[in-house]
LOVEXMI-82577 format. One line per 3 residues: number of its first residue (from 1); their letters; for each residue x, y, z of C-alpha. Coordinates in Angstrom, 1 decimal. Example, Ala and Ser with C-alpha at 12.3 -4.5 7.8 and 13.67 -1.06 7.14 Angstrom:
BEGIN
1) AS) 12.3 -4.5 7.8 | 13.7 -1.1 7.1
This chain:
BEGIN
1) XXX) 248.5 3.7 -77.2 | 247.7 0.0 -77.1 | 249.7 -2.0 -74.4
4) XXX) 252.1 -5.1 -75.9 | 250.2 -7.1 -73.3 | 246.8 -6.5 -75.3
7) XXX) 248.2 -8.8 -78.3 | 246.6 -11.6 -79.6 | 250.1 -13.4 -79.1
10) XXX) 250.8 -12.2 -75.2 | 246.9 -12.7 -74.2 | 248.4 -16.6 -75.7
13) XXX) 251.1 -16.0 -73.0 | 249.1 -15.2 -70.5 | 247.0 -18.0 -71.2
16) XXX) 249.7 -20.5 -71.2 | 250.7 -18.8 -67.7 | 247.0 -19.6 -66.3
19) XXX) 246.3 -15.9 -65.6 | 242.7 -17.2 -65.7 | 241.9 -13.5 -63.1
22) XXX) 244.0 -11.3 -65.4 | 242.3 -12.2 -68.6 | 238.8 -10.3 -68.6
25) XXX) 240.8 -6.8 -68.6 | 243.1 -8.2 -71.0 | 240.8 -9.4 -73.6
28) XXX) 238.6 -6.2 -73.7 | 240.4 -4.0 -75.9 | 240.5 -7.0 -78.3
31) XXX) 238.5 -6.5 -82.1 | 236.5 -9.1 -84.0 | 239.6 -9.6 -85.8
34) XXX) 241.8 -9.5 -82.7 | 239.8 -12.5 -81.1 | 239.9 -14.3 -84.6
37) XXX) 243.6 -14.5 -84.5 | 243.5 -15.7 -80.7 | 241.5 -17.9 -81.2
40) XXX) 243.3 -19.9 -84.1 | 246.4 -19.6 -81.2 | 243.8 -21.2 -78.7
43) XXX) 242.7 -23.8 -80.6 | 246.6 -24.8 -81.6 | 246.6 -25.0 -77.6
46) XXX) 243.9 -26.9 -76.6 | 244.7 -29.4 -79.3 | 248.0 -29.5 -77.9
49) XXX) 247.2 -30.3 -74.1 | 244.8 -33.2 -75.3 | 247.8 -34.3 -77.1
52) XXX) 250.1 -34.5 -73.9 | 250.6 -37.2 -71.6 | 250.1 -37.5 -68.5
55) XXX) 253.5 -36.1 -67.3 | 252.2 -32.2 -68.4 | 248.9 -32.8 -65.9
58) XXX) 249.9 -29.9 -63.8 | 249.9 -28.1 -66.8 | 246.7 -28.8 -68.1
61) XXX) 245.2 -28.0 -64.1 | 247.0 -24.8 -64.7 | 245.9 -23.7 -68.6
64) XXX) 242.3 -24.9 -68.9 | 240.4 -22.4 -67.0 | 242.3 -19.7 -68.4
67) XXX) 242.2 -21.3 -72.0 | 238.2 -22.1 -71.3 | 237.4 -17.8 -70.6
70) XXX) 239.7 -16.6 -73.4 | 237.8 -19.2 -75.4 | 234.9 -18.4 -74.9
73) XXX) 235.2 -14.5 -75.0 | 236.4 -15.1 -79.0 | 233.6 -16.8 -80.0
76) XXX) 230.8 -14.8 -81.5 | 228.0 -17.4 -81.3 | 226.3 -18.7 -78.3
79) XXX) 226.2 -22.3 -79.9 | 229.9 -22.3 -79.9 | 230.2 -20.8 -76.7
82) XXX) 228.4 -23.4 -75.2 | 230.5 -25.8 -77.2 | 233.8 -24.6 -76.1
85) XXX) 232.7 -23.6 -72.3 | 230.9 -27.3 -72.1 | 234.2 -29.1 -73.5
88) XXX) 235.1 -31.7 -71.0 | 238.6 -31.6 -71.8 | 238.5 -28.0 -70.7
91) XXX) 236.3 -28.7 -67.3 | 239.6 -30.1 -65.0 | 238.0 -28.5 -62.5
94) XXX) 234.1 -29.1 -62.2 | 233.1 -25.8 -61.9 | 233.7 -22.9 -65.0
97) XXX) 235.0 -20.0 -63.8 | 231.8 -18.0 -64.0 | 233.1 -14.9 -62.7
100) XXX) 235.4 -14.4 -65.0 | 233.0 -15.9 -67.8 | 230.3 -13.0 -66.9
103) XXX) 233.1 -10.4 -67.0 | 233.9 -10.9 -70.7 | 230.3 -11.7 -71.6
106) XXX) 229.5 -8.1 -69.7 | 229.1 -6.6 -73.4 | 226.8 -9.5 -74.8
109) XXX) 222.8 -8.5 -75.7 | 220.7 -10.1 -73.5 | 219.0 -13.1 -75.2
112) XXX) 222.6 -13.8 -76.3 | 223.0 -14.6 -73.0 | 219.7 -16.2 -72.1
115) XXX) 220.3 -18.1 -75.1 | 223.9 -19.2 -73.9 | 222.1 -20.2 -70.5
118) XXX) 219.8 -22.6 -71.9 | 222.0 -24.5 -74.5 | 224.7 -25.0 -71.5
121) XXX) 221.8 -26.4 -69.3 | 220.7 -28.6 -72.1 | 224.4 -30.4 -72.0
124) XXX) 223.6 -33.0 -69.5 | 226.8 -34.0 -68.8 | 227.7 -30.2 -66.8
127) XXX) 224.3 -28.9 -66.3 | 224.1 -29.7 -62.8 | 227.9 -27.9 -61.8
130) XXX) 227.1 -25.2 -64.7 | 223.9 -24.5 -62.1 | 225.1 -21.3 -60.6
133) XXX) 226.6 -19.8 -63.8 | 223.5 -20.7 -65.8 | 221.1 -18.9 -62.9
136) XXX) 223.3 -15.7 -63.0 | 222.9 -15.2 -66.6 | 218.8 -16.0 -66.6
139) XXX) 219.2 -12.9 -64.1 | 221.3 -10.8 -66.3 | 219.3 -11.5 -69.8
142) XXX) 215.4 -11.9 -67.7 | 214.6 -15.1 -69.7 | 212.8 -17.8 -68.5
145) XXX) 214.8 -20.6 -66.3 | 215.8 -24.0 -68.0 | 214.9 -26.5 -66.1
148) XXX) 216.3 -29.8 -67.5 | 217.2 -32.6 -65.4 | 221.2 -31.5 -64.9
151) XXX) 219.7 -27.9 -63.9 | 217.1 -29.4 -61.1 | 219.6 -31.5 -59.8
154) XXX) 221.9 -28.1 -59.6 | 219.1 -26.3 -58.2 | 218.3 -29.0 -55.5
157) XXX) 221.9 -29.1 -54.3 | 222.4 -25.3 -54.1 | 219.7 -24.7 -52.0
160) XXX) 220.5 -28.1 -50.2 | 223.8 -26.7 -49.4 | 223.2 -23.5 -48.7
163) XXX) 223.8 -22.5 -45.3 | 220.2 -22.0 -43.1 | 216.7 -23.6 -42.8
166) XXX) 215.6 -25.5 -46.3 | 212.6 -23.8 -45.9 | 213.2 -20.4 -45.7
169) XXX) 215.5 -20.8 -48.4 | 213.1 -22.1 -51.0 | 210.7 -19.4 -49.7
172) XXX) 212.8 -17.0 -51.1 | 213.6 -18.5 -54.2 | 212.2 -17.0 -57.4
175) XXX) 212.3 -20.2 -59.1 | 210.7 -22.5 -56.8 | 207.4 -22.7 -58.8
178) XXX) 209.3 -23.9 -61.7 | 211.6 -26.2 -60.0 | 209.0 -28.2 -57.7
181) XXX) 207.1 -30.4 -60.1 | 210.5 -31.1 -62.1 | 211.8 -32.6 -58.6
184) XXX) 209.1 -35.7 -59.5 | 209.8 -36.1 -63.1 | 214.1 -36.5 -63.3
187) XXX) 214.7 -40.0 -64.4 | 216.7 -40.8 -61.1 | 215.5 -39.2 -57.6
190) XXX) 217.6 -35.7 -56.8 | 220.3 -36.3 -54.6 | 219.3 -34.2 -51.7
193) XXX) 215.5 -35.4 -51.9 | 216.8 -38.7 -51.2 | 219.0 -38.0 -48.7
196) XXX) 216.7 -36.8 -46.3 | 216.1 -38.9 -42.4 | 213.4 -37.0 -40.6
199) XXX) 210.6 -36.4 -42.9 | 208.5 -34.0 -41.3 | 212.0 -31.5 -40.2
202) XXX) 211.4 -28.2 -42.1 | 215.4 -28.2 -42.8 | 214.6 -31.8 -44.8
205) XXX) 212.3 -31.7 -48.1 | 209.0 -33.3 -47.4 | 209.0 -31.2 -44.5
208) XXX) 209.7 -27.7 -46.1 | 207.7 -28.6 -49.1 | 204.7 -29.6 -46.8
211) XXX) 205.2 -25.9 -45.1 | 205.3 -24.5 -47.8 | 201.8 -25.4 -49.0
214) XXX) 200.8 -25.0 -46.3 | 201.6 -21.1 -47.0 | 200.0 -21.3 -50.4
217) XXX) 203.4 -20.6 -51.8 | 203.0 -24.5 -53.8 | 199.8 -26.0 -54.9
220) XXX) 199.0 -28.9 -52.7 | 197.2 -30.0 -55.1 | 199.6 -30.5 -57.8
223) XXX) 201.8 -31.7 -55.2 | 199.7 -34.6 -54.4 | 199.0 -35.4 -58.3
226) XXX) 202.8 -35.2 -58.9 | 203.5 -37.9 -55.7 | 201.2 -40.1 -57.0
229) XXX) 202.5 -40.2 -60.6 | 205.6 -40.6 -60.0 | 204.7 -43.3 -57.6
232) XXX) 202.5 -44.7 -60.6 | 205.5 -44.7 -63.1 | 207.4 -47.4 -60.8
235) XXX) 210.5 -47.6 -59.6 | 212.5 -50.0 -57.3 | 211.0 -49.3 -53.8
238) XXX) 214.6 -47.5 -52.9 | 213.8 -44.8 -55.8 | 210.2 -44.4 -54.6
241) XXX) 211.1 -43.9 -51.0 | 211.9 -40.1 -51.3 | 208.5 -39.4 -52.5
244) XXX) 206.5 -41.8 -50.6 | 208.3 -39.7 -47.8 | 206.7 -36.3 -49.6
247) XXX) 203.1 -37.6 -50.1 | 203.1 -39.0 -45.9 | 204.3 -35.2 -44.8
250) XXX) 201.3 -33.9 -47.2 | 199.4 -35.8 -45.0 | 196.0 -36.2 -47.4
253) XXX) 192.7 -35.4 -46.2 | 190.1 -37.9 -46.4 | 188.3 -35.9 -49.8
256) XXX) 192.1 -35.3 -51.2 | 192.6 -39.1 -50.6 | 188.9 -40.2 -52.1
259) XXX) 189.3 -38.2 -55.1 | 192.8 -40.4 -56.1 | 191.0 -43.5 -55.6
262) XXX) 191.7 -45.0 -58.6 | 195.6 -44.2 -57.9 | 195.3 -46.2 -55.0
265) XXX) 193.9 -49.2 -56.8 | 196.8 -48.9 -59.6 | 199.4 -48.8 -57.0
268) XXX) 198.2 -51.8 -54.8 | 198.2 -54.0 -58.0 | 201.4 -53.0 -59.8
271) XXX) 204.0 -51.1 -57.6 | 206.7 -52.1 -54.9 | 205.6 -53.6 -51.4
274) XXX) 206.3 -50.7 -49.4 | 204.3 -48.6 -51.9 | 201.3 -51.0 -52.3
277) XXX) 201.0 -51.6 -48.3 | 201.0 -48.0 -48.0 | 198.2 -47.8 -51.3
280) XXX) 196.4 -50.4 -49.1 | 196.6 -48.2 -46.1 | 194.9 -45.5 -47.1
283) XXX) 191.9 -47.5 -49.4 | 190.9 -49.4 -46.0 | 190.6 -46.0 -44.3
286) XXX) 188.2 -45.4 -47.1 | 186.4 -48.5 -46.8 | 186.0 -48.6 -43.5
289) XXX) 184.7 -44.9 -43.6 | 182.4 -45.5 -46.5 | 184.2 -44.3 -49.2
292) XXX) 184.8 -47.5 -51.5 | 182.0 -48.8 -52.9 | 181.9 -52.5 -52.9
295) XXX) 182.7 -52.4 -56.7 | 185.8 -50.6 -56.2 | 187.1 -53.1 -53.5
298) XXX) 186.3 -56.1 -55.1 | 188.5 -54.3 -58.1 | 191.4 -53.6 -55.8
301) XXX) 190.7 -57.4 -54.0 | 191.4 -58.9 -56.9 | 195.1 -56.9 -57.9
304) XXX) 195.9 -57.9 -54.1 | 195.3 -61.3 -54.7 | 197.3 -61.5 -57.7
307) XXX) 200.4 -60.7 -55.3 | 202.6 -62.7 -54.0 | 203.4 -61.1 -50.1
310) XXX) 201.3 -62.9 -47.5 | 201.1 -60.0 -45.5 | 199.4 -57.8 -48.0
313) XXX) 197.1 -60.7 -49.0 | 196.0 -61.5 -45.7 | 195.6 -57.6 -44.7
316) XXX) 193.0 -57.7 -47.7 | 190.9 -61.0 -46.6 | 190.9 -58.9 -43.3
319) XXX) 189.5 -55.8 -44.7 | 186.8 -57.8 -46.7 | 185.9 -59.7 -43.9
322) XXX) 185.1 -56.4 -41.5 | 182.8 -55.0 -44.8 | 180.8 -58.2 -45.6
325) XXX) 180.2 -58.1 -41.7 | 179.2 -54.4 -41.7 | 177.1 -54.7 -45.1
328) XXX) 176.1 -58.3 -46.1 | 174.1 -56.9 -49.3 | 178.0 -56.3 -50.8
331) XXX) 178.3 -60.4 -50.7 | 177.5 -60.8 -54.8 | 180.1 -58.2 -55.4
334) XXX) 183.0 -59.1 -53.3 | 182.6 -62.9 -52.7 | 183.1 -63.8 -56.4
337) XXX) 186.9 -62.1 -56.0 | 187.8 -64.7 -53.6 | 188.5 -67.1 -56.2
340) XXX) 191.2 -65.5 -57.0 | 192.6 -66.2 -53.3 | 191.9 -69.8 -54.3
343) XXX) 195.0 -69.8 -56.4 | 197.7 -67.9 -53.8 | 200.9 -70.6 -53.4
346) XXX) 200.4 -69.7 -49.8 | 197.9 -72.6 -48.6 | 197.1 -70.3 -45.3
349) XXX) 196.2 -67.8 -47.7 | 193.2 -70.5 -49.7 | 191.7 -71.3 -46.3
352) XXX) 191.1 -68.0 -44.8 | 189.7 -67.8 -48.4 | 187.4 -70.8 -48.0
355) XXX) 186.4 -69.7 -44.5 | 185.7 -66.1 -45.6 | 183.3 -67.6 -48.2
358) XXX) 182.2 -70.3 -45.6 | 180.9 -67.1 -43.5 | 179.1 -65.0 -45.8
361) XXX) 178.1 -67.7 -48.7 | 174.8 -68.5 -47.5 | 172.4 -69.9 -49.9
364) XXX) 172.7 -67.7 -52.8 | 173.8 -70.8 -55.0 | 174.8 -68.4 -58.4
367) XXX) 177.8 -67.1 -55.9 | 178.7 -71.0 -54.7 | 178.6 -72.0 -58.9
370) XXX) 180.6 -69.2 -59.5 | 183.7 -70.1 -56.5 | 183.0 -73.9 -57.2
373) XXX) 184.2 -73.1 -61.2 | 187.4 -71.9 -59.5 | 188.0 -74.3 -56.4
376) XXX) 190.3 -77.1 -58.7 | 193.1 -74.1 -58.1 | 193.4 -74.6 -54.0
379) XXX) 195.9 -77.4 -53.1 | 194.7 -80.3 -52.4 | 194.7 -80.1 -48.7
382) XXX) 191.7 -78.3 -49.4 | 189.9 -80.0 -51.7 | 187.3 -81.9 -49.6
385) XXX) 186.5 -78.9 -47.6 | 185.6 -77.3 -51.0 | 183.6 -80.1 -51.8
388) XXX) 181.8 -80.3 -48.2 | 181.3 -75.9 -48.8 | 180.5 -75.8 -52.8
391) XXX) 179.3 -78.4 -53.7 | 180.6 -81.7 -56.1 | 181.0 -78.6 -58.5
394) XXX) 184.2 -78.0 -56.7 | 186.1 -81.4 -56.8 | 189.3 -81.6 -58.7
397) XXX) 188.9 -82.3 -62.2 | 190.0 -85.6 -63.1 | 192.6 -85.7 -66.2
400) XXX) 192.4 -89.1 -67.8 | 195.5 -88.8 -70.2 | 199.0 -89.6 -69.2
403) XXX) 200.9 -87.1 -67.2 | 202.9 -85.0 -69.2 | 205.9 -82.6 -68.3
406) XXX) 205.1 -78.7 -69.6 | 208.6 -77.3 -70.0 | 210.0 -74.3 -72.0
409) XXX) 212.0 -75.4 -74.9 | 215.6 -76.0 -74.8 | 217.8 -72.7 -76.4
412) XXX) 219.0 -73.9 -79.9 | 222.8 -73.3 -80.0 | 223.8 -70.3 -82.0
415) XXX) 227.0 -69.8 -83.9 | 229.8 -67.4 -83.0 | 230.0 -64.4 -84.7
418) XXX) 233.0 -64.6 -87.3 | 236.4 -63.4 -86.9 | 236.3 -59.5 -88.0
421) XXX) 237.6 -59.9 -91.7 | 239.2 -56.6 -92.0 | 241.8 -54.2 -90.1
424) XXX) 239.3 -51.5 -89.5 | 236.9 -53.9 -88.0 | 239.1 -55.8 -85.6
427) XXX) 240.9 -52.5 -84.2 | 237.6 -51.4 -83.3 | 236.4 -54.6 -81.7
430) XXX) 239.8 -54.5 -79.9 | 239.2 -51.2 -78.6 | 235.3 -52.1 -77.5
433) XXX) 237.0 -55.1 -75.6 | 239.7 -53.3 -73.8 | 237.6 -50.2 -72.9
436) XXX) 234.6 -52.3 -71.6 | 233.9 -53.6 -68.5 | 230.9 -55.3 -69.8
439) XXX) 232.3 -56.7 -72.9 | 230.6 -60.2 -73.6 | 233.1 -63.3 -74.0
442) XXX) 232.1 -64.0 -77.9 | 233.2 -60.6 -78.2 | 236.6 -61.0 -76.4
445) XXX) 236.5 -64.7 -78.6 | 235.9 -62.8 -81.9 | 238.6 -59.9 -81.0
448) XXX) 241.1 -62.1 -79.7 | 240.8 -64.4 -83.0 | 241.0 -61.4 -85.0
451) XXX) 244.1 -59.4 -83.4 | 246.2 -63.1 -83.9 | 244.5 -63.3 -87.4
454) XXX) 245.5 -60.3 -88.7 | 248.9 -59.5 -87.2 | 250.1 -62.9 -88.9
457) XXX) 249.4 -61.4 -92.2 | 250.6 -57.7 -91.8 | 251.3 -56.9 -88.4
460) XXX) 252.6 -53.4 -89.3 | 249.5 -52.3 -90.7 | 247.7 -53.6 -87.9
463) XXX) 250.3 -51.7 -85.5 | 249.0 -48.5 -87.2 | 245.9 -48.6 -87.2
466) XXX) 245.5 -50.0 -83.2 | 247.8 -47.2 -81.6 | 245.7 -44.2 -81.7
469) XXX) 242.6 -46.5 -80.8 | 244.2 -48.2 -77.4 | 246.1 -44.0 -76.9
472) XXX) 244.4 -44.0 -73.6 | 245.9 -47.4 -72.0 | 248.6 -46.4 -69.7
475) XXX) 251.0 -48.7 -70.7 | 251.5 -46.7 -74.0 | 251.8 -43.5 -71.9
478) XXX) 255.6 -42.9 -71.2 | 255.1 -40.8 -67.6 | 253.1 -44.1 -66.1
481) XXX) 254.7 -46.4 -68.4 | 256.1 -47.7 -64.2 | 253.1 -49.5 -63.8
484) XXX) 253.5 -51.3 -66.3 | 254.3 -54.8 -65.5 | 254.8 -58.1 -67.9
487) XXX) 251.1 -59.5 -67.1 | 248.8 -56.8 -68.8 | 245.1 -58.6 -68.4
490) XXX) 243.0 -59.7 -71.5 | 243.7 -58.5 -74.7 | 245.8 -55.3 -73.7
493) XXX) 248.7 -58.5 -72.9 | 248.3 -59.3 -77.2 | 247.8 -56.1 -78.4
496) XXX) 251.0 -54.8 -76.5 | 253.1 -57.8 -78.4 | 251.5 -56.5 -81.8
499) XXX) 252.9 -52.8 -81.0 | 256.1 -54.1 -79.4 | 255.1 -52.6 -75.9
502) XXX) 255.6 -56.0 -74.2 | 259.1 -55.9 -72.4 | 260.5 -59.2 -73.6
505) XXX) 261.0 -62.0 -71.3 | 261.1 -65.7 -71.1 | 258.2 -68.1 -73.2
508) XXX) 255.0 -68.0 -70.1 | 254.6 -70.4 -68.2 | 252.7 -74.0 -68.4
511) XXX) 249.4 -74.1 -67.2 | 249.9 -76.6 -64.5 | 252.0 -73.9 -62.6
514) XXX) 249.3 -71.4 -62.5 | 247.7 -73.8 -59.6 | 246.4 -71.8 -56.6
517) XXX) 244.0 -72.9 -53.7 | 241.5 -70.4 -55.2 | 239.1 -71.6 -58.0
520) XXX) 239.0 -67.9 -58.9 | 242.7 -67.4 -59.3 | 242.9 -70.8 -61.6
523) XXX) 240.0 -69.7 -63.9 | 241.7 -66.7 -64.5 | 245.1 -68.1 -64.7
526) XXX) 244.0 -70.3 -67.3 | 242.6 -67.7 -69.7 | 245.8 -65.3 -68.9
529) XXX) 247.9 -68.2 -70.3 | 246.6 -69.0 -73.1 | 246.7 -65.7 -74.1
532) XXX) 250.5 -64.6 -72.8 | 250.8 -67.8 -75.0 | 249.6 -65.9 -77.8
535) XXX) 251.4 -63.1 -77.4 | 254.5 -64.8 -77.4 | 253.9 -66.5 -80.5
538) XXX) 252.5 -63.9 -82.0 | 255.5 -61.9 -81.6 | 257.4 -64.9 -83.1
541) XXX) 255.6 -64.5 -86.2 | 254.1 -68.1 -85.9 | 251.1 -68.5 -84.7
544) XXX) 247.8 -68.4 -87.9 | 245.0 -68.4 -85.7 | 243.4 -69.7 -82.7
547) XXX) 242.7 -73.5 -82.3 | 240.3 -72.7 -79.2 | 238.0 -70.4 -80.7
550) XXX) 234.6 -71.4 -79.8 | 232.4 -72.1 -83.2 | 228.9 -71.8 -80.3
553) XXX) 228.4 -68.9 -78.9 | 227.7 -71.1 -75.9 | 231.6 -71.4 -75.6
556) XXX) 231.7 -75.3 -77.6 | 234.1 -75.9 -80.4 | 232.7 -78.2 -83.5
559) XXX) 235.3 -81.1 -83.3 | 235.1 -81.1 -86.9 | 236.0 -77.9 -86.9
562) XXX) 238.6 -78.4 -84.7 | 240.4 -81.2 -87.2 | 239.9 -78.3 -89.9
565) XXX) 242.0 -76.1 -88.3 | 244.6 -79.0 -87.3 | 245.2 -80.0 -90.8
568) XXX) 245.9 -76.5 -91.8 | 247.9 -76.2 -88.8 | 249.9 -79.6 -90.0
571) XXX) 249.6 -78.1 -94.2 | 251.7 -74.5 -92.7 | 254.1 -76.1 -90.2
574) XXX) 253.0 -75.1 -87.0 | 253.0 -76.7 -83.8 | 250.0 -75.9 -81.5
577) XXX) 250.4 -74.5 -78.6 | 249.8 -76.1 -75.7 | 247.8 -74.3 -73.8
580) XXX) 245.4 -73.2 -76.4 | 245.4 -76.8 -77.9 | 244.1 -77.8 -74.4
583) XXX) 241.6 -75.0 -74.5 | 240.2 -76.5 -77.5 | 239.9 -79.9 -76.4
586) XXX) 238.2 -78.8 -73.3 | 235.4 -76.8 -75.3 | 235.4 -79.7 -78.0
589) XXX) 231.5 -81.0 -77.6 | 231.3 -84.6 -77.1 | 229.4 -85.7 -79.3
592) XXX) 229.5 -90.1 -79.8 | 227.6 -89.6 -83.0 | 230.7 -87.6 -84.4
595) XXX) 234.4 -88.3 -83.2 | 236.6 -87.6 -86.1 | 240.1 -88.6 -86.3
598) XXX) 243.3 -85.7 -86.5 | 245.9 -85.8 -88.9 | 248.8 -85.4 -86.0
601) XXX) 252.5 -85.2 -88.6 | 253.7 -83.3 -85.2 | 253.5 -83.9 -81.3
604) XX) 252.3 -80.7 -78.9 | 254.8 -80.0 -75.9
């Protein structure tokens, strides 16, 4: 006989009760059609805990594990598995329940379950907590592991956080293989690789990873190729650090480092300082040994000088002064290169330059045509000892026109986007505005236009159609409607007066007692009162439109414009207010070629 308990409706009970641990026996005498009915009972609950407020948050804590496993177990799909399981409403707790998950999923055929394991790990958003869950069912269904970034990431931290040496815990690991070369491809640097202090510790990455090439359990030499690429790809020299940290622990052979020459060369022209000194590094060990032929140096001479650290720069004159003394015969191919010295902002840079080509010039007078060409770059501190070294070739060219300024053109002003013209269209700039923290000012301009705009002519339908879009601001929550206070920022303090949330109160306050001894605190006193001054009107049911609404997206108002929108002002009746009125006059441009004159049948106050 089948117990009560075993019900579609009590396994809803149970659910609502959190039994999360109780659920996996429940659920298995369940049909097909027995986990159809729960789950149209499941789905009528999760709808209604995304419908509660905050006051029912122990509730949700309490329900969503449970409601995530019985879930799950009703669906037959693994796309909808992974839909449901992956739901963030559902994931109040970072981690799913995977015991309980693998319990009910116990019956499932295997590539159900491998393919379940790699559509969670393609969620980015709870691949990296999914981690363990995902690993256990690769085990059970003996597919191949994912290995997205979320799952690397997971991966990283597991065996970061597992308790012994790093090492001998990636030595055991029967995904290492397929996990190393994705540590050097993830968009950001893993969390643990970066964390790392002593480098060559076997309980720190570079150091295990080292060891364990060093066992032949990694290719070293895929290591090495995946350092320097992701070196190559660029980074800020924060990001690049962790595997500049991996490719010093490899520590390179001489033949390893000669065959990445032309890695070297990219990275002393193009990547971070740090990066490039180290680049630099390990090409003069190659010079000095032999290794760089004097075309290859005079190729990676010439990125050097392009950049702007001294230190680098002068490092490099160094390096080419020790191989012209070792082999003269490499003068044609590295002398020419020093023009581009000539042209370094550092003047001590352009006359170890000119004495570097001073030393080795001789009289080969192709090579002095060639650095005379380039010699009007030094500074003119210079200039006569170029002359004295290279010949008359090398004075400054004389420019006989008149001097002339080279600037980049002034921006052209552009207009401000119009107010949104429709309902739909200003709730959802509204709701772009208040959920932003980047939101541009033409777009708080254009909203705030737009909410005043259109709750003059219906302010009910407006009401409508902006509750369920601002249904996440507290202050329309009733269990935290305490923090609500009269002085809501931006355009929550206006959208509240067009839903009656404001508490009502007295007209704000004139500018002039918003004064502070902060320049902060009165810049952002002045924008909150114009727009309390909004919302009070607004709720009066007389205020059109905005006076100060910029027309330039550069914040200035067309004075024409301005008189335009005074004279309809004067045509309905309504007195400006005087804050925004002073708004508008202080973005007005002043221009003397137009100054027009106001209609003024009323007086501001």
């Amino acid at each position: 006989m089948t117990s009560p308990i075993e019900s579609p409706v009590d396994i809803l009970t149970a659910v609502r009760a959190g039994h999360t641990l109780r659920l996996p026996a429940l659920l298995a005498p369940l049909d097909r059609a027995g986990r159809r009915e729960l789950l149209a009972g499941l789905k009528e609950l999760r709808a209604e805990l995304r419908a509660s407020g905050w006051d029912r948050w122990q509730e949700r804590d309490r329900v969503s594990p449970a409601l995530l496993v019985a879930g799950a177990a009703c669906q037959t799909g693994a796309a909808a598995a992974a839909s449901w399981i992956g739901g963030r409403d559902m994931r109040r707790r970072r981690r799913v329940p995977d015991r309980e998950l693998l319990e009910v999923f116990g019956d499932r055929d295997p590539r159900w379950l491998g393919d379940l394991a790699h559509r969670l790990a393609a969620r980015s958003a709870t691949a990296q907590d999914d981690y363990p869950f995902v690993l256990e069912l690769v085990r059970r269904a003996g597919c191949p592991m994912p290995t997205g970034d979320g799952c690397v990431e997971g991966w990283a931290t597991a065996a970061w956080t597992e308790r012994g040496r790093l090492t001998d815990i990636l030595r055991r690991d029967p995904h290492l293989t397929a996990f190393v070369p994705r540590l050097f491809e993830t968009p950001e640097p893993v969390v643990s690789l970066a964390s790392h202090h002593d480098p060559g510790a076997p309980e720190e990455w570079p150091g295990a990873l080292t060891a364990l090439a060093a066992e032949g359990l990694l290719d070293r030499a895929a290591l090495l190729d995946a350092c320097t690429a992701r070196l190559l790809r660029g980074g800020t020299a924060l990001h690049l650090k962790p595997y500049r940290s991996v490719l010093e622990a490899l520590r390179p052979t001489p033949e390893e480092e000669r065959e990445r020459t032309a890695d070297w060369i990219a990275l002393t022209a193009d990547a971070p300082s740090p990066v490039a000194g180290h680049a630099q590094e390990v090409l003069t060990r190659l010079a000095t040994a032999g290794d760089l032929g004097p075309a290859r140096l005079a190729e990676m001479s010439a990125a050097v000088f392009f950049r702007p650290e001294k230190k680098l720069v002068r490092a490099q004159l160094v390096l080419l002064g020790k191989v012209l003394a070792r082999d003269p015969a490499a003068a044609p191919d590295l002398l020419p290169v020093l023009g581009e010295a000539f042209g370094h902002p550092d003047t001590d840079v352009q006359e170890r330059a000119l004495k570097l080509a001073a030393a080795h010039l001789g009289g080969d007078e192709s090579l002095r045509a060639e650095l005379a060409d380039r010699a009007h770059l030094l500074s003119a501190v210079h200039h006569a000892r170029a002359v004295a070294l290279l010949g008359a070739d090398a004075a400054p060219r004389e420019d006989t026109g008149p001097y002339e300024e080279i600037l980049p053109p002034s921006p052209l002003p552009e207009p401000l986007g119009p107010s949104p013209e429709s309902v739909e269209e200003t709730v959802q700039l509204v709701a772009a505005v208040v959920n932003s923290r980047t939101a541009s000012a033409e777009e708080f301009e254009r909203a705030f236009d737009g909410l005043v705009r259109h709750a003059h002519r219906d302010r009910a339908a407006l009401a409508v159609a902006l509750r369920p879009a601002l249904a996440d601001c507290y202050w329309l929550d009733p269990a935290r409607r305490h923090y609500y206070t009269d002085d809501l920022p931006g355009l929550e303090h206006v959208a509240a007066a067009v839903l009656d949330e404001r508490p009502s109160g007295s007209r704000p306050q004139a500018l002039a007692s918003w004064r502070s001894d902060c320049h902060h605190s009165d810049a952002f006193a002045a924008g909150h009162a114009r727009v309390a001054e909004a919302a009070h009107s607004l709720t009066a049911g007389t205020l059109p439109f905005l006076l100060a609404t910029p027309t330039l997206a550069n914040g200035t108002l067309d004075p024409h414009v301005l008189v335009t929108r005074l004279a309809e002002y004067a045509r309905l009746g309504t007195v400006p207010g005087p804050v925004d009125f002073a708004q508008a006059l202080l973005r007005v441009r002043r221009d003397a070629s137009a100054r027009p004159r106001a209609p003024t049948p009323w007086t501001c106050t």
